[in-house]
N, C-alpha and C positions, 0 to 999 in steps of 0.2 A: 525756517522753511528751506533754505539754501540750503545745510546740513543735511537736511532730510532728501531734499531735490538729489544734490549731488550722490547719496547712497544708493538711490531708487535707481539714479543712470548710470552707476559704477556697477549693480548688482545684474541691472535688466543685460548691460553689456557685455557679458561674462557669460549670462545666460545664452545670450544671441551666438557670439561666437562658440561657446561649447555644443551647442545644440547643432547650427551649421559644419563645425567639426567633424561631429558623430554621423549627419546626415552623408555628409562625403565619402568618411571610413565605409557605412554602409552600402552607398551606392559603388563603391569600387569591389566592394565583396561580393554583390549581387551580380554585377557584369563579369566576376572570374567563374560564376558556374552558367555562363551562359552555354559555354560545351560541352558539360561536363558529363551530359545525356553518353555520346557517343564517346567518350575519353573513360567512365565509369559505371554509369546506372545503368544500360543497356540490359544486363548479365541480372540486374535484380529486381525487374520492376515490373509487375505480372500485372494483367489487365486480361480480360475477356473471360469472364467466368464461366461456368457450364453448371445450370440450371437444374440439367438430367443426374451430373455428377453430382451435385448437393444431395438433388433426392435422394439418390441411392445410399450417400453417404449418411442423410438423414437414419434413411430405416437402419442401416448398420449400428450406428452410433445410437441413436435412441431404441430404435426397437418399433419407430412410426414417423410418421411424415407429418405427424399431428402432434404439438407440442405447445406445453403451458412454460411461457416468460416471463420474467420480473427484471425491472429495471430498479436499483437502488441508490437512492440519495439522499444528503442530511442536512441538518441546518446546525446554529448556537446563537445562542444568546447572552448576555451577561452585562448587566450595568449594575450599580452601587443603588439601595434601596434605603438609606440614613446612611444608618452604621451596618446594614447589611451590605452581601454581596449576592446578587441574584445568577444564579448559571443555570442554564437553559440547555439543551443537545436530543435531538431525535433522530430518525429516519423512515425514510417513506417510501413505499412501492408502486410502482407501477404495473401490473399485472398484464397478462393479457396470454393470445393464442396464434402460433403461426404455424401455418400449412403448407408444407413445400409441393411445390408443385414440379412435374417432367419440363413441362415444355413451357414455361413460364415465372417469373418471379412468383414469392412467396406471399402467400397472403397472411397480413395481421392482423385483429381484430383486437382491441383494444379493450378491457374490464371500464366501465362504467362506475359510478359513485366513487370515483376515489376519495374524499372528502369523507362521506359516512361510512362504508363498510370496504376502506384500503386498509393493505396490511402495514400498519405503522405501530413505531415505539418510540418513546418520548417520554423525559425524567426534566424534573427540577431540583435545584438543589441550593436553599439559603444556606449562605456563613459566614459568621461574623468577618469584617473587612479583615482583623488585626489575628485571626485564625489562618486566614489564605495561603501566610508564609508556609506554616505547620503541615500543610496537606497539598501545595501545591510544588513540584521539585524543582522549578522552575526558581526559586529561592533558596532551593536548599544551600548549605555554604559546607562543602563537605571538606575537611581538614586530611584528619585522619586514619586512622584502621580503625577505631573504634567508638567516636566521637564526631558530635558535629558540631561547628563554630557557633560561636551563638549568631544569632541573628542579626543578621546588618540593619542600624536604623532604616526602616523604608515608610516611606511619605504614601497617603492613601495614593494619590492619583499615581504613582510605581504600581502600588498595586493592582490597582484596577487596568491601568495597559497593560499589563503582561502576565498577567492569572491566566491561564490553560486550561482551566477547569471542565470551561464548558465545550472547549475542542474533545478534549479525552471522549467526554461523556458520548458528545455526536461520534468520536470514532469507531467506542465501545457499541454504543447502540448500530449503526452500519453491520457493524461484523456480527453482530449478536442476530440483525433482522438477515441477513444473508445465510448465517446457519440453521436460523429457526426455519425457514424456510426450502433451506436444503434438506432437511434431514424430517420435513413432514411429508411423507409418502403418501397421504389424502388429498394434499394441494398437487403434487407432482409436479413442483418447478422442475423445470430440464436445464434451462437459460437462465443462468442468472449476469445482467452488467451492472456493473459500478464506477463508480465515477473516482476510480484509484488505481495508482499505479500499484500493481500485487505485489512485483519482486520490492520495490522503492519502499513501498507501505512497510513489508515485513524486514526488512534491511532499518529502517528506522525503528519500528520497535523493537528489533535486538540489539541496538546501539542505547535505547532509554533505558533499556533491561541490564546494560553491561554492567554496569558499579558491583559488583560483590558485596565491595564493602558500606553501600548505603541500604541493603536489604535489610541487614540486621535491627537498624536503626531507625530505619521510614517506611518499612513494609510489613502493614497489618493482616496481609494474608496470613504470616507466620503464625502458626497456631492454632488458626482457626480447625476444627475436627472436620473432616468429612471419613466417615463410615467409621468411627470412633478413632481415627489417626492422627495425630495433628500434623499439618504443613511445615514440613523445614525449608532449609535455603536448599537441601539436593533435592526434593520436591521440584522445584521454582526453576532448579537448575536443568535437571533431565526436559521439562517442558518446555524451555526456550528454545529446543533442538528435535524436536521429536515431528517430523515428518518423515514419515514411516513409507516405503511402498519396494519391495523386493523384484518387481519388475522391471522399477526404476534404476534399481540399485542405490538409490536414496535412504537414509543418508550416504554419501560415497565414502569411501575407507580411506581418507585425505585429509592433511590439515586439523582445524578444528573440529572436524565433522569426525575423526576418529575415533575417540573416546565415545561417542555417541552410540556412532557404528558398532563400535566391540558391544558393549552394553544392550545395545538391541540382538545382538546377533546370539548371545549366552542367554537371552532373555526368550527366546523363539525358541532354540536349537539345543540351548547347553543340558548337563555341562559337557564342556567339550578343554580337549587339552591345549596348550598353545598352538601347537602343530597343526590339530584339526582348524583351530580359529585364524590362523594364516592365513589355510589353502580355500577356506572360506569367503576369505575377503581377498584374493587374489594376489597374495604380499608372499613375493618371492625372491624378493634379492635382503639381505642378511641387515644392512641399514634401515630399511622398511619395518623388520620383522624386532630389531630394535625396538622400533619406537612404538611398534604395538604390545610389548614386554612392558616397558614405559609407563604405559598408559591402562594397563593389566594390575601394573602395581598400584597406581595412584587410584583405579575406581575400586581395589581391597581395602587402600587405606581409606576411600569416602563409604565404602561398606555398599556401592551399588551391586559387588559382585561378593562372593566366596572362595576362599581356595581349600579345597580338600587334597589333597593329595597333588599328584599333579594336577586335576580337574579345575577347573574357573566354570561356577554355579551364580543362577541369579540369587540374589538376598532378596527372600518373602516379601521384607519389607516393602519394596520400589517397585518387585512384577507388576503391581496394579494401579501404580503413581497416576499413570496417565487417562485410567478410568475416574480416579479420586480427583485428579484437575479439570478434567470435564463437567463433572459433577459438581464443582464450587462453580466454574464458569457459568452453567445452568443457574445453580442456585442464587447465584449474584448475580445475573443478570434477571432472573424473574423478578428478586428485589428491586435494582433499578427501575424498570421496565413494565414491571402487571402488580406491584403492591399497593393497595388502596392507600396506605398509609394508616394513620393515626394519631394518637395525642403525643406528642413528645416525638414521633416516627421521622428518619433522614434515613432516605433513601444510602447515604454515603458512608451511613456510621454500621459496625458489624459486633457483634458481643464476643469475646472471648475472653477466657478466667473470670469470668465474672464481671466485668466491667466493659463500658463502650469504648469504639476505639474508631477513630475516622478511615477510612480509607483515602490512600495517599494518590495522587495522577501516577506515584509510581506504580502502586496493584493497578490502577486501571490499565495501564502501559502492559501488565501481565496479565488481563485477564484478555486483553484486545489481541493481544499475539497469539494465546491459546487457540482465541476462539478462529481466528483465524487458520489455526493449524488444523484445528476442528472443522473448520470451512471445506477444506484442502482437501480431506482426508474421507468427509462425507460427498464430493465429488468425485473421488476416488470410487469409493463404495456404489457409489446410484448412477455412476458415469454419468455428470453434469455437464455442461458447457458453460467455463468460468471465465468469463470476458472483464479486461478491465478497461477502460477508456477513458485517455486526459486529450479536454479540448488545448487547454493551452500550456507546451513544455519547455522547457530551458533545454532538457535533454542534448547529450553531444557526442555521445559514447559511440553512435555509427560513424563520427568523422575521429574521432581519435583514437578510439578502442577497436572498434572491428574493423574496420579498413585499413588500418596499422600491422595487423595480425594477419591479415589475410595477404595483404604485398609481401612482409615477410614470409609467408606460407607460401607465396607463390601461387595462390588460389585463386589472383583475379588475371583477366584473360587480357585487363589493357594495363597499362604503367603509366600510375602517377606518382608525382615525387612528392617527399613533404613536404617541400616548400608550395607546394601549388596547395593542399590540402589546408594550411594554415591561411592562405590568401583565402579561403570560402565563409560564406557568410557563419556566424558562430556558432550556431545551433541547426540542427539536425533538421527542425521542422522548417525553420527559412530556407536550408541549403533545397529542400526536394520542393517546396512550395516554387522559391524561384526558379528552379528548373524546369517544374510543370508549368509556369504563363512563359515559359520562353521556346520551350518543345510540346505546345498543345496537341499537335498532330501525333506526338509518340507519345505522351502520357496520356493515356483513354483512360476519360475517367470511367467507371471508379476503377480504381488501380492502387496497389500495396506495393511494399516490399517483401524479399523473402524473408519470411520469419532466421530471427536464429538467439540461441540462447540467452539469457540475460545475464548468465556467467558473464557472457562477454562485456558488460559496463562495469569490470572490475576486474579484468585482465589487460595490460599491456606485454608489447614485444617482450622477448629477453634481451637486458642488457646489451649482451653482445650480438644481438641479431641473428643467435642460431635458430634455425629452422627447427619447429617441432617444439620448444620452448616455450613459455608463456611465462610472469610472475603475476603478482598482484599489485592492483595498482596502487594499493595502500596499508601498509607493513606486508607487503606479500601475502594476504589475505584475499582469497577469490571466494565467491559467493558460490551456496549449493548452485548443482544446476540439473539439469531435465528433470524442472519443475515446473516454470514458467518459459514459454517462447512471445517474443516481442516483432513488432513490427511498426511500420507507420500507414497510413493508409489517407485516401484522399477519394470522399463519396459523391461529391453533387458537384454540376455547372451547371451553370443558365442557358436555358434553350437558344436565348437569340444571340448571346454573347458567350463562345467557348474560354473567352479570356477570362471569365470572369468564374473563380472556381475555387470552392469551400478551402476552409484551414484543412492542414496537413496533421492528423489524428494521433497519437501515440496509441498503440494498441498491444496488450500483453493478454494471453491466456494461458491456461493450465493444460499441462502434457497430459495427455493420455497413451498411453506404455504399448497398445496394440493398435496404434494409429498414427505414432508421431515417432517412432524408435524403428530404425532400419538402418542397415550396415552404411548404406549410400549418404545416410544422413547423419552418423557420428563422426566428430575431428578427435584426432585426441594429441593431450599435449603432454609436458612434461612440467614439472613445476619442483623448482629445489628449495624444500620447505625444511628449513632445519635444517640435517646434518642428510635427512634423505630425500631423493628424485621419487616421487610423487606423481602418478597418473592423473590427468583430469579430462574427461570424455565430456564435451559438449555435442548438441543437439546444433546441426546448421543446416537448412537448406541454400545449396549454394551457388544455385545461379534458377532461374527461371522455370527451366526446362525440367526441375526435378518435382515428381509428382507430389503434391501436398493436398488430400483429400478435404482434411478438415478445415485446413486457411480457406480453398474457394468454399467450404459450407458454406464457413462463418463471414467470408464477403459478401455472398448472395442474399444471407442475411441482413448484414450492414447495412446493405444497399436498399433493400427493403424495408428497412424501417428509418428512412429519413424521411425529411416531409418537407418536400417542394414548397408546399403551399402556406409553409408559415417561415419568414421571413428570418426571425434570429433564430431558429431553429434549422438554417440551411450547412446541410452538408453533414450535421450531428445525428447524434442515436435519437430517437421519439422518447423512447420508455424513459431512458435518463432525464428529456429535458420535460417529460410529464411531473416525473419525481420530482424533480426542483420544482415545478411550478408549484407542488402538492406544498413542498420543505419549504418555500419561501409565505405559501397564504399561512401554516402554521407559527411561522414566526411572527408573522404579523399579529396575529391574535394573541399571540402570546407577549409580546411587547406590548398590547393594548392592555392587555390583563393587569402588567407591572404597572405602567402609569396607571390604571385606573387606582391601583392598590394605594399607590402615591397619592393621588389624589384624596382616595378616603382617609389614610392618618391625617393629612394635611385637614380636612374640615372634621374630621372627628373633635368635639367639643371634649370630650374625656380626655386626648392627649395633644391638646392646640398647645396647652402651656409646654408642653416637651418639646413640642416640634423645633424651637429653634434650636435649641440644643443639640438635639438629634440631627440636624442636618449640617451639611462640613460649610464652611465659609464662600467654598466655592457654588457650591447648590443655592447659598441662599444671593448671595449676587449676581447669580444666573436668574434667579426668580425675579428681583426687582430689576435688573436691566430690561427683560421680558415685559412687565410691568409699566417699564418708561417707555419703550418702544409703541406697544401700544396706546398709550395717552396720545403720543406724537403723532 
């Protein structure tokens, strides 16, 4: 017992002081942005919206002042069922109607029954424990170009912490209910939020999508026919890039996004001769015009293009790639999501040559990015309003990325040095949370910041600090941009206590080209990608004072849909925290299902003799511990 005593007060004491430590470091971060209102934020921190301005901007941008919204969010599930593995993933809407008004906040009105006739989807999926490896990439052990390691011994409970399964499925499902619902012109969603960072979200699945070389090997998309073609790896490859929009100038003619850009632009236009494909993509200096020569050759040798003469032509094969990816996205997701099922039927499994084939978390990873390009693109099309919203972020990129960029720029109107910058608390939403309880009188809530590109959390200064410069912040890779604009925002305070005031919001939405794109609101930088200097045009609003129609809509909005009068739901979106509520009673029932199911092998008299067997060492000493507790 001394042994035991002394580790208990060597651990607790360690604790004590680390904890004490971290509280200090904090408190002295929190007291360096107590000025930082008047030293920095001043220039970006917009409050007082205009009511009459939403309306109008409503009718511009919709087309009416009356508008149907959906709010989107998901759940999972997943525990060990013997020697299964149970994975669980949906998503659920929150519907509803808001009416902007002139002289007044917007009224919402809320859809009813979400329980029986909400618009929700929802898939299960059994598989064997000692399968999970096989389908889940989360284990995969990838070696080398052509080959994977075999399998590392892994113990069931590895497996069951860290199977994926059931995330993919909820993320697959979100995106799949956000486009079903985008692109049903009967419902007429206008509003769609979700409970996702957009640019973060898509940035993460083209980082599960990167391996090349694990597609060949783990990716049962391959093959599959749609409209009698089969799926290759340049199939899979054009689709991981393909957000299309020519008023954006998206993709931009930069970077990784070139090859894309050429390919689309022969695909639209061509054939067209180098020459004409240069002055098309704005590549004028001889370096530039390189590396799109380059990249002319390599999409002849992957056969996305033709060359006839001098002419560069699209190849038949690929013109219609992206209708053929839609189309499997569709059809694999009605399978998830609307198939009754049947005898022998897994949602997860697809036929191709003749035989079943699992699909892996990598194709889901591929159909999730699709569909979200799909998302992107049918917003484009029905001019949507694509909101994303995270209650709580680590986020940092406004104290190190764009504030970094803008002192170099010379863009901000006061001067702070980096060292002060580094003394602030670590993340973004603490630095503006503690600055609004310390300047309540200047930050009126509700109040944002100014939006600005989300290029910018993956741009730092240049090197040497010249002006007009930018790289990337990681192998010199910046993310597309005037696709997404970001901001932070802060909705609700307590009527009798101004000090007392909601979490600080991450908020990103989708550009729109005839509302968000103005001379006064482009930066442009320079970027030395390779052997050439690189244009990169971001989207910034840069200080307060510059008109942004669609941020105060969509504030007026915000503001309007939270709801004072429920308690953890102070200072958040309604619709989002309705969905959860929807996404959290389904998992309930749905975890009751599994144990019920447990329970019935367990007294079923036909397989009582199995059961021990069937179940791991650990389940059945869970059961008789259970057992003993209650005797006691």
């Amino acid at each position: 017992m001394s042994f035991l005593s002394d580790d208990v007060k060597r651990t607790s004491e360690l604790l004590r002081l680390g904890a004490e430590d971290r509280v200090l470091e904090y408190e002295r971060r929190l007291a360096s942005a107590k000025g930082l209102y008047e030293r920095l934020l001043s220039d970006f921190i917009i409050s007082g919206f205009s009511f009459e301005q939403a309306y109008e901007t409503a009718l511009k941008f919709f087309g009416s002042h009356k508008v149907r919204f959906a709010g989107i969010d998901g759940t999972m599930y997943s525990n060990p069922l013997y020697d299964l593995m149970i994975f669980f993933g949906g998503a659920y809407a929150a519907t509803g109607t808001v009416t902007f008004r002139r002289e007044g906040e917007p009224q919402v009105d809320y859809d009813s029954t979400f329980l029986k006739s909400g618009v929700n989807l929802s898939s299960v999926v059994p598989v064997y424990i000692n399968e999970v490896p096989e389908i889940d990439q989360t284990f995969f052990d990838f070696e080398g170009a052509s080959d994977l390691a075999p399998s590392k011994p892994l113990i069931d409970q590895t497996i069951v912490n860290n199977a994926t399964i059931a995330n993919w499925i909820m993320t697959f499902a979100e995106y799949y209910l956000a486009y079903r619902l985008a692109s049903d012109e009967d419902k007429n969603i206008r509003i769609i939020f979700m409970d996702r960072t957009l640019s973060g979200e898509r940035a993460s699945l083209l980082y599960d999508t990167s391996k090349y070389e694990l597609w060949k090997v783990k990716s049962n998309l391959l093959g599959i026919e749609v409209d009698g073609v089969p799926i290759d790896e340049k199939d899979l490859a054009y689709g991981r890039y393909c957000i299309k929009n020519p008023k954006l100038g998206v993709p931009p003619p930069r970077g990784d996004f070139l090859r894309y850009a050429i390919v689309f632009l022969i695909q639209e236009d061509g054939p067209l001769t180098l020459d004409e494909i240069c002055e098309k993509l704005g590549v004028k200096d001889e370096k530039r015009r390189k590396r799109v020569e380059r990249f002319l050759q390599t999409s002849v040798k992957d056969k996305y293009i033709l060359l006839r003469g001098d002419r560069y032509e699209a190849n038949p094969r690929y013109v219609d790639t992206w209708s053929r990816l839609k189309k499997l996205v569709r059809q694999l997701g009605d399978q998830f999501f609307f198939h009754r099922g049947g005898e022998g039927f897994n949602v997860m499994k697809v036929r191709k040559g003749g035989r079943e084939c699992w699909l892996t978390t990598l194709d889901i990873a591929f159909l999730s990015l699709f569909c979200l390009e799909m998302l992107v693109e049918e917003c484009w099309r029905r001019r949507i309003l694509l909101i994303g919203l995270t209650k709580d972020t680590a986020a940092r990129d406004f104290k190190r990325q764009l504030i970094p960029i803008l002192r170099n720029e010379g863009l901000l109107c006061s001067r702070i040095e980096p060292e002060e910058l580094e003394e602030l608390p670590n993340t973004d939403r603490m630095i503006l949370q503690s600055a609004s309880i310390q300047n309540p009188n200047k930050f009126k809530v509700p109040w944002c910041t100014v939006e600005y590109d989300t290029c910018f959390k993956t741009m730092v200064p240049d090197k040497k600090l010249r002006r007009g410069y930018v790289r990337g912040a990681r192998k010199n890779r910046i993310s597309i941009e005037k696709v997404f604009l970001k901001s932070y925002v802060q909705l609700s305070q307590a009527n009798r206590d101004p000090l007392l005031r909601s979490n600080v919001l991450l908020t990103e939405r989708l550009v729109h080209p005839d509302f968000d794109v103005k001379d006064e609101v482009i930066v442009r930088f320079w970027n030395e990608f390779g052997s050439a200097k690189e244009p990169v045009e971001a989207i910034l609003f840069k200080n307060r004072n510059v008109e942004n129609s669609l941020q105060n809509m969509t504030m007026v909005l915000l503001k309007s849909m939270t709801a004072p009068s429920i308690p953890e739901a102070f200072g958040h979106n309604k619709p989002l925290f309705i969905a959860d509520k929807v996404a959290k009673w389904h998992y309930s029932v749905f975890k009751r299902i599994v144990d019920s199911a447990r329970d019935y092998i367990l007294n079923n008299r036909r397989l009582r003799r199995f059961v021990f067997y069937m179940s791991t060492f650990r389940e059945r000493r869970a059961r008789i511990e259970a057992a003993r507790r209650e005797v006691l």
